[in-house]
C-alpha positions in Angstrom: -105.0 -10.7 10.1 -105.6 -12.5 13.3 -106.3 -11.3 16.7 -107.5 -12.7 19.8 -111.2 -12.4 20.8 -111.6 -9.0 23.8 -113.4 -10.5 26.5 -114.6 -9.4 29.6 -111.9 -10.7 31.7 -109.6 -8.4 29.3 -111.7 -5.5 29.5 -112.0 -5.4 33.8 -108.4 -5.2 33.2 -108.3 -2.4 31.1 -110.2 -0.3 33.2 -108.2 -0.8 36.0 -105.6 0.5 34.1 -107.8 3.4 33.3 -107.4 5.5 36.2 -104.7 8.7 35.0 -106.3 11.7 35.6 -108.2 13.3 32.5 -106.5 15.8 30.2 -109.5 18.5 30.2 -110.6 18.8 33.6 -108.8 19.3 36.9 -108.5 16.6 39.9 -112.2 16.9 41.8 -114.1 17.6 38.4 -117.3 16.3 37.6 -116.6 13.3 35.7 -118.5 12.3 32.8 -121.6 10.9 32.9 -122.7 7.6 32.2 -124.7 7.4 29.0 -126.6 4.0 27.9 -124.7 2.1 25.6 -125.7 2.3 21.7 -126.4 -1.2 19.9 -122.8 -3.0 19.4 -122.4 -3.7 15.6 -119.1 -4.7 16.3 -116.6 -7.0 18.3 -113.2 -5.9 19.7 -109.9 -7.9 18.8 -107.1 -7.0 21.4 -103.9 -6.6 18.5 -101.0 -5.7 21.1 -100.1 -3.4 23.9 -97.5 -0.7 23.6 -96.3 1.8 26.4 -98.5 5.1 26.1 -99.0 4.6 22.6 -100.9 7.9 21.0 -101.1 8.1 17.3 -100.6 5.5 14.7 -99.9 5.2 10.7 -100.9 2.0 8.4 -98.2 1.2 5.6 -98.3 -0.3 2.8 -97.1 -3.5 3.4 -99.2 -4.1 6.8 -97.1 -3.1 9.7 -98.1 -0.1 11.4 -96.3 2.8 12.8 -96.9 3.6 16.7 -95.7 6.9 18.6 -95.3 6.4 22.2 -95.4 9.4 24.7 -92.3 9.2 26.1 -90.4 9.9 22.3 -90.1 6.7 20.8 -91.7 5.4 17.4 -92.0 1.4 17.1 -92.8 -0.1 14.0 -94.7 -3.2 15.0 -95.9 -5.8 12.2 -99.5 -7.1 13.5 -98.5 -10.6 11.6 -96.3 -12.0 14.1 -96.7 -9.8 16.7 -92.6 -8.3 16.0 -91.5 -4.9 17.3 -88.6 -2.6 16.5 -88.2 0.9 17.9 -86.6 3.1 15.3 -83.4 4.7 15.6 -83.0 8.5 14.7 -86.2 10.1 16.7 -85.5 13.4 18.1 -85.1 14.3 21.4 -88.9 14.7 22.9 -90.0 16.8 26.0 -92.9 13.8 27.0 -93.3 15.9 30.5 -97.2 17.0 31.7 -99.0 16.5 28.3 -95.9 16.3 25.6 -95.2 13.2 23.9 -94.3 12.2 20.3 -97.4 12.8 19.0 -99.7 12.2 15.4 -98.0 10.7 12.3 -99.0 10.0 9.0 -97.1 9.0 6.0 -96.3 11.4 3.2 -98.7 11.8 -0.2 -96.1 10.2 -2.1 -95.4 7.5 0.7 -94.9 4.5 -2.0 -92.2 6.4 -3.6 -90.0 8.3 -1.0 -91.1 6.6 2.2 -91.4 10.0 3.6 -93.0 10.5 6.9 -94.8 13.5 8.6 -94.7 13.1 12.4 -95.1 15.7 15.7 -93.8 16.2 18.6 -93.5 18.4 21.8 -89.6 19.4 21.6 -87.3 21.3 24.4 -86.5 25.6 23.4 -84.4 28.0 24.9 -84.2 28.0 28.6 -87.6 26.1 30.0 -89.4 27.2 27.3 -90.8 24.2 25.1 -93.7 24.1 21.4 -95.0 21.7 19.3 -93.1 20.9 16.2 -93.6 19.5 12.5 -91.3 16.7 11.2 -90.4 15.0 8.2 -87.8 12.2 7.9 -87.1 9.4 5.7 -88.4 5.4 6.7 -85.8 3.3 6.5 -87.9 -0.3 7.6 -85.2 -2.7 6.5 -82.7 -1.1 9.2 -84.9 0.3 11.6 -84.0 3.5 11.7 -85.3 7.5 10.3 -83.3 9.2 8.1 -82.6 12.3 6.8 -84.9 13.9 9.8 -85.9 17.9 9.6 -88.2 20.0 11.4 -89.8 22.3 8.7 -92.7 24.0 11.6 -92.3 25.2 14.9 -95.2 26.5 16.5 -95.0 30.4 17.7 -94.0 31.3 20.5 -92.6 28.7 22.4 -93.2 29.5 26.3 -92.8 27.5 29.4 -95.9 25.3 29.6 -96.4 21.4 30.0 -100.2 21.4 28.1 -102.4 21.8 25.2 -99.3 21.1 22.5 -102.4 19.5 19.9 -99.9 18.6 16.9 -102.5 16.6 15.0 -101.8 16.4 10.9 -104.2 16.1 8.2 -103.2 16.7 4.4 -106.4 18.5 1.9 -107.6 16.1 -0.6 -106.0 17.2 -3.5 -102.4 16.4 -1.0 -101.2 20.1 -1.9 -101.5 21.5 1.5 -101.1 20.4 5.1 -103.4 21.2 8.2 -101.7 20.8 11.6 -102.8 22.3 14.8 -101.3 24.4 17.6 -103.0 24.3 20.8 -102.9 27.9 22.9 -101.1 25.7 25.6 -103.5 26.3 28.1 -102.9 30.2 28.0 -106.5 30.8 26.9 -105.7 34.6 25.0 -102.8 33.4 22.5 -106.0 31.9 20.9 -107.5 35.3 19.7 -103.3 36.9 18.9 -103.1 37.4 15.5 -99.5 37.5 15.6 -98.8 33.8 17.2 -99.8 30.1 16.1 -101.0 28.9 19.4 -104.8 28.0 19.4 -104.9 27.7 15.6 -105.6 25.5 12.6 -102.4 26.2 10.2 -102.4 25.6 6.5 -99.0 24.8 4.7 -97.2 23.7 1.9 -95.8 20.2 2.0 -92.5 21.9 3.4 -93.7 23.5 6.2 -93.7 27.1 4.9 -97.0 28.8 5.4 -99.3 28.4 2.5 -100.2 31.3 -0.1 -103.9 32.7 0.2 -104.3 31.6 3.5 -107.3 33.9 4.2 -106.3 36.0 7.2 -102.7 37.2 6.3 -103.7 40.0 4.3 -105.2 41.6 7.5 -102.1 41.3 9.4 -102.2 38.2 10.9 -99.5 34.8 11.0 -99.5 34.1 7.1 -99.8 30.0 8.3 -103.5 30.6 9.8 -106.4 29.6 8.6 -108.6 29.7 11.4 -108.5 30.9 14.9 -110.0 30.6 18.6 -109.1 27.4 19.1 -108.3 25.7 22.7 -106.5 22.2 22.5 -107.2 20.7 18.8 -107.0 17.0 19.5 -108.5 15.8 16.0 -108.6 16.7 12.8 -110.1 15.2 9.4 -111.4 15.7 5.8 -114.6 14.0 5.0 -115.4 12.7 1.5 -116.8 15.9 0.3 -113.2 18.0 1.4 -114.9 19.5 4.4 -112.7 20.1 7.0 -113.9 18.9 10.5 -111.9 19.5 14.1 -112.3 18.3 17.8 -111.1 19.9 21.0 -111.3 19.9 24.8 -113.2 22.6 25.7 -112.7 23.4 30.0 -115.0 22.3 32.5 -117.2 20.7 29.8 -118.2 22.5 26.3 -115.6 19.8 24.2 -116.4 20.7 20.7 -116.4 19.6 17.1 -116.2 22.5 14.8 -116.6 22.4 11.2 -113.6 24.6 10.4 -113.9 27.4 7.8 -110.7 29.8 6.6 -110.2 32.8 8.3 -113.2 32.3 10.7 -113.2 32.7 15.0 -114.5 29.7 17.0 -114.1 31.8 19.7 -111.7 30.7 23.1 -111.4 32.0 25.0 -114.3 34.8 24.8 -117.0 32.3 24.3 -117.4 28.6 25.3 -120.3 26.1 26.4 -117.8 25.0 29.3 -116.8 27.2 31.9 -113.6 28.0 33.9 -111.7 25.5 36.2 -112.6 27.4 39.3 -116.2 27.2 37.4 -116.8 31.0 36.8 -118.5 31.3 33.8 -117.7 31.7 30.4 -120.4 33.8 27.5 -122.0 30.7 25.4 -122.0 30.5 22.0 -124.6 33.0 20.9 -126.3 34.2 17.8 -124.6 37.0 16.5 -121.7 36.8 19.1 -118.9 36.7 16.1 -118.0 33.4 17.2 -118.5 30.4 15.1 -120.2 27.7 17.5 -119.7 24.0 17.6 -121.4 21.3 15.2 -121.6 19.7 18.7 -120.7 20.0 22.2 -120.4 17.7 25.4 -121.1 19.0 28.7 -119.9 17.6 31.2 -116.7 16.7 29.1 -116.1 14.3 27.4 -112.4 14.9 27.2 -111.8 14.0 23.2 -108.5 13.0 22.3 -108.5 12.1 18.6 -110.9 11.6 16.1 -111.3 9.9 12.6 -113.3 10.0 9.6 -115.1 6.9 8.6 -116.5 5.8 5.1 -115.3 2.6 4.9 -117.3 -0.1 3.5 -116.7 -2.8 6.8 -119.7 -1.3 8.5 -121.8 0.4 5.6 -124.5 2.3 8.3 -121.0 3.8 9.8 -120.6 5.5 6.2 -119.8 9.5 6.7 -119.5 8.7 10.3 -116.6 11.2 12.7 -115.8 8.9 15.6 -114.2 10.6 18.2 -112.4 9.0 21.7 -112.7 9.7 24.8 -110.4 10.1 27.7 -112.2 11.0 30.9 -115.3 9.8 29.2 -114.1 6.7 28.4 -116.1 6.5 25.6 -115.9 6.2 21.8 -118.7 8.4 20.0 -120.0 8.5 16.6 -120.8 11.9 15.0 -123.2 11.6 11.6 -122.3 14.2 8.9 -124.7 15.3 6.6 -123.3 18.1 4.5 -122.5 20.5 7.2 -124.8 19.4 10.0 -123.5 16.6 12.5 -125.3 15.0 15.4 -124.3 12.6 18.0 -125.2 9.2 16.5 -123.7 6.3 18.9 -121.8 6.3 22.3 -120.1 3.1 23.6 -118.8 2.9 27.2 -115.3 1.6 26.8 -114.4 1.6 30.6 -110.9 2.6 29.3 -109.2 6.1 28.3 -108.7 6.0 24.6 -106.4 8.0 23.2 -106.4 7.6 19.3 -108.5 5.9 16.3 -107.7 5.7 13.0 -109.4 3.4 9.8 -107.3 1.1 8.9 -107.2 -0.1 5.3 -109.0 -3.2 6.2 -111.8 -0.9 6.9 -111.6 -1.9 10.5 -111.8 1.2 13.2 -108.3 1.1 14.9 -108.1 2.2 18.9 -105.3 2.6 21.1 -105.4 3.0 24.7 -104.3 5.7 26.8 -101.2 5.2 29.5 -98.8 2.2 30.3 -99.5 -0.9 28.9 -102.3 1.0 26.2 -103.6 -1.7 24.0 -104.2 -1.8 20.2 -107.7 -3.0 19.4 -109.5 -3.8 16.4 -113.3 -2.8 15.8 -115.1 -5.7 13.5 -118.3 -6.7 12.4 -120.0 -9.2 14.4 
């Protein structure tokens, strides 16, 4: 695959495009702090730019599907550098913090060329959710077919934030994992009766899944765990542990090792603390809360985040890397069964908003806001 070398030139101009305000702290917040750079194993290749790109899916054949934020879905072809936006998308409400947002192709991709895609869609009056997608890929006319929403989160209420809509299918491709941020209402978190500021589990068609852990005791029969803010990552690692990342407040961002039926506790207890910065109860031995694997404070603002064990960059083996918006940062987390500890941090100088492995083994970024570039991690 070629690409063109990332220099410094390019990269003075990516910061300069860096300047939108962050997604997990108010205007006037403390921004992050500048940590030293880790060793670089890697060089960046500059692939493309797209127009808010923020989630991305490698086929089969090596073109790549991109989201954009303001509804569209382009399916670009890194060989020659070719771009068609597909016809067929739904209507998107890309207002505030709603976009099209994560897709992945289906377990049974190669066969069906189904897709699973998210996205923050329009309800009754103002009111507005995130909601799951399937649809058939139809590459030789551009186009998606046979599109159906089979998940809409619960309630939808008139809010512009914290939709979360990221998608992760269990190892064994029976089940599906999406998230539903508590769009930046803090208490839908800890309502039993409602999907915002949970981890769902379902069935490949969107109904919730049986023996999800919690439904016997009155709750949503889709959740399988609860307490959540705005989920912006989520990812199996090689063992089938489930791993999740989300901006906390005014710092205390988190990645949680996610367990069924357990309470990572928004918005009773959080290493962050409020906007007007009144504080919140840390995570405490024997609060009831599950705590974070780890936390940033000040924030970090993480916005996606992918499991690595690819063979490209062997030390990088069981690796979470998550991005960073106000941080401007990419980090690497180190698993090791179900501890993780912060491992690398790069200063970027831009806002990223997504990574993803490719199958080249490479670590895929894309760039926040107009003009976002796709960039290529590689040895050297």
């Amino acid at each position: 695959m070629s690409s063109r070398p990332f220099g410094l030139a390019v990269i003075a101009t990516l910061m300069a495009c860096s300047s939108q305000p962050s997604q997990s702290q108010p205007p006037g917040a403390p921004a992050a702090p500048t940590i030293p750079d880790s060793p670089r194993p890697f060089k960046i290749a500059e692939v493309a730019s797209f127009d808010s790109p923020w989630s991305m899916a490698f086929l089969p054949n090596g073109k790549i599907l991109v989201t954009q934020k303001m509804g569209a879905i382009v399916l670009f072809d890194p060989k020659d550098g070719s771009k068609k936006i597909l016809t067929g998308t739904p209507a998107v409400v890309s207002a505030g913090q709603g976009a099209m947002m994560d897709i992945v192709l289906a377990p049974d991709f190669a066969k069906t060329n189904k897709i699973y895609f998210s996205f923050a869609e329009a309800g009754e009056g103002k009111t507005n959710g995130v909601a799951l997608a399937t649809a058939t890929l139809d590459q030789t006319g551009g186009t998606l077919k046979d599109v159906k929403v089979i998940f809409r989160a619960s309630p939808y209420i008139e809010a512009m934030a914290h939709w979360s809509g990221r998608i992760a299918f269990s190892p064994d491709n029976k089940y599906l994992f999406f998230t539903n941020g508590e769009r930046a209402k803090a208490d839908p978190a800890q309502d039993p009766k409602v999907t915002l500021g949970k981890v769902l589990r379902l069935n490949l068609d969107g109904t919730p899944a049986a023996g999800n852990p919690l439904a016997a005791k009155g709750f949503h029969p889709a959740i399988w765990s609860y307490g959540h803010r705005n989920l912006t990552g989520i990812a199996f690692d090689k063992d089938g542990r489930l791993w999740e990342t989300e901006m906390g407040p005014l710092g205390g961002d988190e990645v949680n090792l996610v367990k069924p039926g357990v309470n990572y506790g928004w918005p009773k207890a959080s290493n962050g603390s409020n906007y007007d910065r009144s504080d919140i109860p840390d995570h405490k031995a024997g609060d009831g809360y599950e705590p974070p694997k780890v936390f940033w404070n000040p924030s970090l603002a993480p916005a996606s985040m992918a499991y690595y064990n690819a063979s490209l960059f062997p030390t990088w083996k069981n690796s979470l890397f998550v991005t960073g918006m106000s941080g401007m940062a990419l980090t690497r987390i180190a698993l090791n069964g179900e501890n993780a500890t912060k491992a690398d941090h790069w200063n970027m100088g831009i806002r990223l908003r997504s990574a993803r492995v490719g199958p080249d083994g490479a670590l895929w970024l894309l760039q926040d806001g107009p003009n976002g570039k796709m960039l290529r991690l590689i040895p050297g």
